[in-house]
DRENTOR-735017 format. One record per residue: residue in three letters; y, x, z of N, C-alpha, C in turn. Coordinates in Angstrom, 3 decimals. Each point is the difference from the previous one (the first is absolute). Layout:
# DRENTOR-735017
residuo;nY;nX;nZ;caY;caX;caZ;cY;cX;cZ
ala;Y;X;Z;Y;X;Z;Y;X;Z
...
# end
This chain:
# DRENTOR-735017
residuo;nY;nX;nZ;caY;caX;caZ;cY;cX;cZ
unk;-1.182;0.841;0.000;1.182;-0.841;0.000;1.243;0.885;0.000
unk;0.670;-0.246;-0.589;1.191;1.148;-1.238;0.798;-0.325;1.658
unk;0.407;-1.196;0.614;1.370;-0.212;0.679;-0.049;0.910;1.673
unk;-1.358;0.051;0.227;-0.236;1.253;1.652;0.613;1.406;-0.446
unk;-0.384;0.283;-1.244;0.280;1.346;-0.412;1.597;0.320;-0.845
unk;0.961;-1.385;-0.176;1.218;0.559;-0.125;0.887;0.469;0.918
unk;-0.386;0.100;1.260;0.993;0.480;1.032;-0.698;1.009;0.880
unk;0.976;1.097;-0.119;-0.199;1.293;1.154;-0.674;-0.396;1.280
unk;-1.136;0.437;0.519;-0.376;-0.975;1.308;1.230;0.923;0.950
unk;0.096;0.845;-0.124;1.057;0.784;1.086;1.144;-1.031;-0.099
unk;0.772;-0.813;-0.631;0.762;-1.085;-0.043;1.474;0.889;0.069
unk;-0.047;1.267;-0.878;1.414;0.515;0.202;0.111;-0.101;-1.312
unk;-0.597;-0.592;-0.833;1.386;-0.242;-1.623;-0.955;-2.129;-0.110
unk;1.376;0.089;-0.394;-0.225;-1.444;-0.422;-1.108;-0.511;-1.051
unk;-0.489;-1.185;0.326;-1.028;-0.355;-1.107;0.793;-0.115;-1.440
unk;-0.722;-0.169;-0.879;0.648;-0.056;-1.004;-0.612;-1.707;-0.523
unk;0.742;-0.042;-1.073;0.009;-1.334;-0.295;-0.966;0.050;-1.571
unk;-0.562;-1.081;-0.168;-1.080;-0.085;-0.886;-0.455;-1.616;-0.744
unk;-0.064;0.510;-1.157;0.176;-1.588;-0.692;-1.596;-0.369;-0.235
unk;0.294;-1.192;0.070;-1.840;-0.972;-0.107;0.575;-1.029;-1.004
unk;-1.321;-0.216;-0.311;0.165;-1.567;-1.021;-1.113;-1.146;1.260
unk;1.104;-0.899;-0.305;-0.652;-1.017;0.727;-0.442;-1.049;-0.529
unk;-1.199;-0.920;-0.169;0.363;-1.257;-0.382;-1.586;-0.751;0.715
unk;0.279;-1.257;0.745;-0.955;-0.725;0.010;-1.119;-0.574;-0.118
unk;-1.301;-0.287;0.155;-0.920;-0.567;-0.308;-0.469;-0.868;-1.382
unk;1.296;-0.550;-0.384;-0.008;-1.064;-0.858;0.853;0.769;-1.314
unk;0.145;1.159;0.522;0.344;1.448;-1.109;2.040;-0.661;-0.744
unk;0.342;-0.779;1.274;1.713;0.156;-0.175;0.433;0.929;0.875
unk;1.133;0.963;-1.277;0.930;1.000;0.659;1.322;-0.313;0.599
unk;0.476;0.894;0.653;1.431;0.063;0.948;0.630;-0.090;-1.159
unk;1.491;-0.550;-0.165;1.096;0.383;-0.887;1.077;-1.059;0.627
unk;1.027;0.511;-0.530;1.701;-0.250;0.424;0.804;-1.453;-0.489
unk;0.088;-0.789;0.793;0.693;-0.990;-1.292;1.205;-0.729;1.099
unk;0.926;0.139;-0.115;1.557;-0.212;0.849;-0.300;0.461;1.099
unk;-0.540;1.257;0.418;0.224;0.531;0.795;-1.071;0.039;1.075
unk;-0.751;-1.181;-0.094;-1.338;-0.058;0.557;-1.407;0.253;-0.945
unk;-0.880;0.070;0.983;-1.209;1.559;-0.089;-1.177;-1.827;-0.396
unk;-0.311;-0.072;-1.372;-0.778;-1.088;-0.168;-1.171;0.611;-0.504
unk;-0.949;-0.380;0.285;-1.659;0.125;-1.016;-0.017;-1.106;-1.073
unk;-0.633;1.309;-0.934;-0.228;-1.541;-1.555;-0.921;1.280;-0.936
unk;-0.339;-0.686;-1.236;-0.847;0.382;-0.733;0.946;0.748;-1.140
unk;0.307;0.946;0.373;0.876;1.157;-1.240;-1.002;0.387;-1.248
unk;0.633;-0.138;-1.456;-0.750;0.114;-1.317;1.161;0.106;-0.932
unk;-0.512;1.217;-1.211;0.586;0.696;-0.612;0.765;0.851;0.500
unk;1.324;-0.303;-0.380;1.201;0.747;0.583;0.704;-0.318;1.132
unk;-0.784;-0.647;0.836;0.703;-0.831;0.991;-0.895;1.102;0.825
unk;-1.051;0.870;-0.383;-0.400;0.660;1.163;0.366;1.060;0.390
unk;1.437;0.358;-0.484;0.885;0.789;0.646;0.782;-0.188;1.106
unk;-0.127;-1.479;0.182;0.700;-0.552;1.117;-0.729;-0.023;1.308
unk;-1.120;0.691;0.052;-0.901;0.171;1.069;0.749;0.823;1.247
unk;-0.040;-0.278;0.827;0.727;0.944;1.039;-1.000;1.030;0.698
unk;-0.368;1.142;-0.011;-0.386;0.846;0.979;0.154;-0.222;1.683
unk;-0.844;-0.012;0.485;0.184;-0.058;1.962;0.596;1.520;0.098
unk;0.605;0.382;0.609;0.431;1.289;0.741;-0.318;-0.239;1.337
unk;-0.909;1.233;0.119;-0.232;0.095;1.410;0.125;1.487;0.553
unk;-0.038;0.242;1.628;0.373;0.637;0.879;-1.234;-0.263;0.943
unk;-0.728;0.776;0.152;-1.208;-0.083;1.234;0.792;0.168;0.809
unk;-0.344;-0.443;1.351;0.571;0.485;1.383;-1.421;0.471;0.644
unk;-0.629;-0.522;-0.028;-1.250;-0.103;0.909;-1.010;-0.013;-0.812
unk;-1.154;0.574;0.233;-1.546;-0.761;-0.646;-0.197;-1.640;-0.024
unk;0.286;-0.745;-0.964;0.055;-1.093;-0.089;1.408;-0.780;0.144
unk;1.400;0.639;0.254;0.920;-1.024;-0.037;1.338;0.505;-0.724
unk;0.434;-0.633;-0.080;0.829;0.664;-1.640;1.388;-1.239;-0.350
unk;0.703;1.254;-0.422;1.460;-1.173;-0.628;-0.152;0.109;-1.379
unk;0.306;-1.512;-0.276;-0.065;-0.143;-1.137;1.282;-0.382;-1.097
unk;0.507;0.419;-0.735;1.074;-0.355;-1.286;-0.191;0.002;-1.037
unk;0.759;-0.216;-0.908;0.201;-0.509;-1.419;1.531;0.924;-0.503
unk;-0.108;0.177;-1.213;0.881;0.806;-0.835;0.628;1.359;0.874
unk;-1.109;0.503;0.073;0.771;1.933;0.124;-0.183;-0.433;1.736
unk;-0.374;-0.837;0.985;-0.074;0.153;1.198;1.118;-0.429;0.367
unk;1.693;-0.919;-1.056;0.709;-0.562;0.503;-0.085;-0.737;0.682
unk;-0.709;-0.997;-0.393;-0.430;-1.586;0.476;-1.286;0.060;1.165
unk;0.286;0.005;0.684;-1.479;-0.429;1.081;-0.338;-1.134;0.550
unk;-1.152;-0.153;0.122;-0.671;-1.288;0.468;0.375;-0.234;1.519
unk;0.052;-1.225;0.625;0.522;0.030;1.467;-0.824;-1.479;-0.038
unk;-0.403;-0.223;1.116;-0.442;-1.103;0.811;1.199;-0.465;1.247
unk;0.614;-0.990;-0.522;0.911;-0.677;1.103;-0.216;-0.988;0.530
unk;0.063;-0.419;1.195;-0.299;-1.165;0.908;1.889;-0.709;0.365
unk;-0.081;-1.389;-0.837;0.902;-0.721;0.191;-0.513;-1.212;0.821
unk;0.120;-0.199;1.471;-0.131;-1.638;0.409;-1.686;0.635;-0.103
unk;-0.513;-1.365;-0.569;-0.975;-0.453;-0.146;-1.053;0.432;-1.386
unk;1.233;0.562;-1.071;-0.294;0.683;-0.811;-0.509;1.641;-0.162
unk;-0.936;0.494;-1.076;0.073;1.584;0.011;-0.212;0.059;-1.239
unk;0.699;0.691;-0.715;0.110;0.353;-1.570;0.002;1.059;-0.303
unk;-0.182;0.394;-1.150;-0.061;1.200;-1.026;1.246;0.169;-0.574
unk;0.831;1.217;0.313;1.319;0.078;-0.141;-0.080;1.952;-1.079
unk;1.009;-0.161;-0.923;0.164;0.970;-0.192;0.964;0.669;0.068
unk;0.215;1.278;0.775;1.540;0.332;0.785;0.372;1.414;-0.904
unk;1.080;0.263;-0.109;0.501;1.301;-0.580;0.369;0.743;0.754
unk;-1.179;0.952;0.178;0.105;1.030;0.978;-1.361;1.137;-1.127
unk;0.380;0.967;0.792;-0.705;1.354;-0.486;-1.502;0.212;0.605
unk;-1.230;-0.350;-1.012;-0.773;0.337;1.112;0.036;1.237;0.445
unk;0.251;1.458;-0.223;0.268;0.868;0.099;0.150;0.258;1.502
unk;1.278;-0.777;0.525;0.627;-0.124;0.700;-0.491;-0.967;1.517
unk;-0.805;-0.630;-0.518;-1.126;-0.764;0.730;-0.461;0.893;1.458
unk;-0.540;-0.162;1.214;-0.252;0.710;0.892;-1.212;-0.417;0.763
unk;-1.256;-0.077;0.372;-0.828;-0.728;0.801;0.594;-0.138;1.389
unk;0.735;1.138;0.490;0.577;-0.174;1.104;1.473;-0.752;-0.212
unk;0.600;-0.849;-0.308;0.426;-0.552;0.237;-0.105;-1.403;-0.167
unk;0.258;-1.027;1.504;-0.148;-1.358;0.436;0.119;-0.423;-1.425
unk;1.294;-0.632;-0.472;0.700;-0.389;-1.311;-0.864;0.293;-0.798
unk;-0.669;1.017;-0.637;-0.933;0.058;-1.545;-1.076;-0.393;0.668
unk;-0.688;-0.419;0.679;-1.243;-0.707;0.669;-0.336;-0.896;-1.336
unk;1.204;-1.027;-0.343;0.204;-1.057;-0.470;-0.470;0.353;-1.751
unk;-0.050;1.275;-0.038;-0.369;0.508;-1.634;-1.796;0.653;0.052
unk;-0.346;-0.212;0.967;-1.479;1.067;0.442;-0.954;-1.133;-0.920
unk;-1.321;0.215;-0.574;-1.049;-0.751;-0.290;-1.166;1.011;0.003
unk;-1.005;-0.978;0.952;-1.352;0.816;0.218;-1.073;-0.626;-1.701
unk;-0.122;1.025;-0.348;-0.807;0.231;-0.978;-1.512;-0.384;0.646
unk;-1.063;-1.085;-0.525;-1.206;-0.175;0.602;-0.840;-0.117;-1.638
unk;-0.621;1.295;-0.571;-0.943;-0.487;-0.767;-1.401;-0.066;0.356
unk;-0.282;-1.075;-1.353;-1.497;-0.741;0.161;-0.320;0.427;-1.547
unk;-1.056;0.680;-0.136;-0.837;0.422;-0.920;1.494;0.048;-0.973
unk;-0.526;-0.610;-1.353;1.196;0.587;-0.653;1.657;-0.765;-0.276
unk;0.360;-0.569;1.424;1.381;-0.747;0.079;0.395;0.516;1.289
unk;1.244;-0.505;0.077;0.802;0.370;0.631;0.685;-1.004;0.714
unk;0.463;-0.149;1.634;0.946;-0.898;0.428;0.955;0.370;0.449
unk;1.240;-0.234;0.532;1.053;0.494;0.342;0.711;-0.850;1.399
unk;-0.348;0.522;1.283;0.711;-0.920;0.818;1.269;0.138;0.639
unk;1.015;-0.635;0.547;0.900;0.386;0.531;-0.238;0.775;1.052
unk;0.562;0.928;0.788;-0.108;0.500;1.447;1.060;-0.642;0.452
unk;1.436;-0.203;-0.126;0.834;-0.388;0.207;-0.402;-1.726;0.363
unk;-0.992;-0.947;-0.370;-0.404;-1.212;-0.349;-1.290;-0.206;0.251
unk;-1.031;0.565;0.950;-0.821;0.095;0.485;-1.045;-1.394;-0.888
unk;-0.862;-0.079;-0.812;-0.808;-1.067;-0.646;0.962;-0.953;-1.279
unk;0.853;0.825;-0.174;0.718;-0.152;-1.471;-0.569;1.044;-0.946
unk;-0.105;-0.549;-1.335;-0.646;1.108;-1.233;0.848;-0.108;-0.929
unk;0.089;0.877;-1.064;0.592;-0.256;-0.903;-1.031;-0.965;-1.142
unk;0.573;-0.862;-0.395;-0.578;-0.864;-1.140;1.037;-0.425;-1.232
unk;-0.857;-0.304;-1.072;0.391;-0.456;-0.934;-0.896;-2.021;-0.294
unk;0.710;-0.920;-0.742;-0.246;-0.911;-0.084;-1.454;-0.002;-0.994
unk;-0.730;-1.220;-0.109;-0.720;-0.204;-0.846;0.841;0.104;-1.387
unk;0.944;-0.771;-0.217;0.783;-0.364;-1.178;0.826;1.348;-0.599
unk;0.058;0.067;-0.840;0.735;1.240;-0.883;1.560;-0.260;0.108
unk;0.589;1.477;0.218;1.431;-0.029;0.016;0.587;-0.578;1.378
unk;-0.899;0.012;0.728;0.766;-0.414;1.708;0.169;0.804;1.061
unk;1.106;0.076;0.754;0.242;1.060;0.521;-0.922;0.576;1.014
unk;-0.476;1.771;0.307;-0.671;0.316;0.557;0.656;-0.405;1.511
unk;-0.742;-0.026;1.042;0.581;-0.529;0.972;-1.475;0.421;1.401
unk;-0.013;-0.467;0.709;-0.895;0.231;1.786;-0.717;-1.571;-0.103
unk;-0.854;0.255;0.673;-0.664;-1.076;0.665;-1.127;0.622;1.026
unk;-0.074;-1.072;0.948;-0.182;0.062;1.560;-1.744;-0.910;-0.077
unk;-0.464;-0.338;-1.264;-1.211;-0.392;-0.338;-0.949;0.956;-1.359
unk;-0.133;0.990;0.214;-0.501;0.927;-0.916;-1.635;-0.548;-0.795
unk;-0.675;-0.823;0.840;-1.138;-0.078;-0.619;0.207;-1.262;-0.294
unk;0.345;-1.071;-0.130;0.838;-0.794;-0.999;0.268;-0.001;-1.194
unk;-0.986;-1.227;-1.065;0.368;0.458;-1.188;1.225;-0.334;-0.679
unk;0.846;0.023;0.836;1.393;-0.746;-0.728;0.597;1.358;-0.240
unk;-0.102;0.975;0.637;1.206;1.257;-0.244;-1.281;0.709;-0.575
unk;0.505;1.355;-0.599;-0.819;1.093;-0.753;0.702;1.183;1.131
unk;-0.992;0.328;0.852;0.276;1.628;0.725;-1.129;1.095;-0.090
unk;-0.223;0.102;-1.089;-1.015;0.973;0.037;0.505;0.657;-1.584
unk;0.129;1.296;-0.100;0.883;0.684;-1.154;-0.744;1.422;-0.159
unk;0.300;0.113;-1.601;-0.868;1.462;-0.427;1.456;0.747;0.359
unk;0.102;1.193;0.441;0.710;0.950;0.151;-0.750;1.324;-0.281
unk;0.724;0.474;-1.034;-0.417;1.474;-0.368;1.182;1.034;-0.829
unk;-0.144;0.680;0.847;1.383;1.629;-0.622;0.026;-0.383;-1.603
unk;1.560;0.014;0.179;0.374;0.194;-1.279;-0.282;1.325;-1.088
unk;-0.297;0.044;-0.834;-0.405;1.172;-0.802;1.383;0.747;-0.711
# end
């Protein structure tokens, strides 16, 4: 597993950041459309619009995740009664495990044979999911084995 071995275990230079292709069970990719992070079925030339995950190991198994160059990062926010999939402009770079505040950007990586899940740490039994339906925004849910959401995703290094 490529992501234990991108960071110094001595922890005196920073991890470095590293692109994956992601996409779902039902084989829809990440891509950009007003600003939110939707899954859908990209063909022809539309599969340039695929977005790369950028990631940052922190730990064996937990990791920040972004989109375009590590601007954009994924965050799990708890509003009220609500918890959503937010994407914030910040550096993952810049990201810290030790600090309270980026908690809210952490996801524990749990694979199963050949997929992948992604949970909040920040959101304790929130995952990242995508809808059954094409073109809907990627988003959390708090019912993972449920066939209404899709949380189970191929992730593999970008070439």
């Amino acid at each position: 597993m490529a992501l234990e071995t991108a960071c110094r275990p001595s922890g005196k230079r920073p991890c470095k950041m590293q692109a994956f292709r992601i996409w779902d069970v039902n084989q829809k990719t990440f891509y950009l459309r007003n600003n939110q992070l939707v899954a859908g079925y990209l063909q022809g030339k539309n599969t340039k619009l695929e977005e790369k995950i950028d990631v940052v190991p922190i730990e064996p198994h937990t990791l920040f995740l972004g989109i375009h160059g590590g601007k954009l990062c994924l965050s799990c926010v708890k509003s009220g009664d609500e918890t959503k999939l937010q994407l914030e402009a910040v550096n993952i770079t810049d990201l810290s495990k030790n600090r309270k505040q980026d908690k809210r950007f952490t996801f524990i990586r749990s694979d199963s044979g050949p997929t992948t899940s992604f949970e909040s740490a920040a959101c304790p039994g929130w995952y990242l999911c995508t809808a059954l339906e094409a073109d809907q925004p990627v988003s959390l849910t708090n019912v993972p084995d449920e066939a209404v959401m899709v949380t189970k995703f191929y992730f593999q290094q970008d070439e």
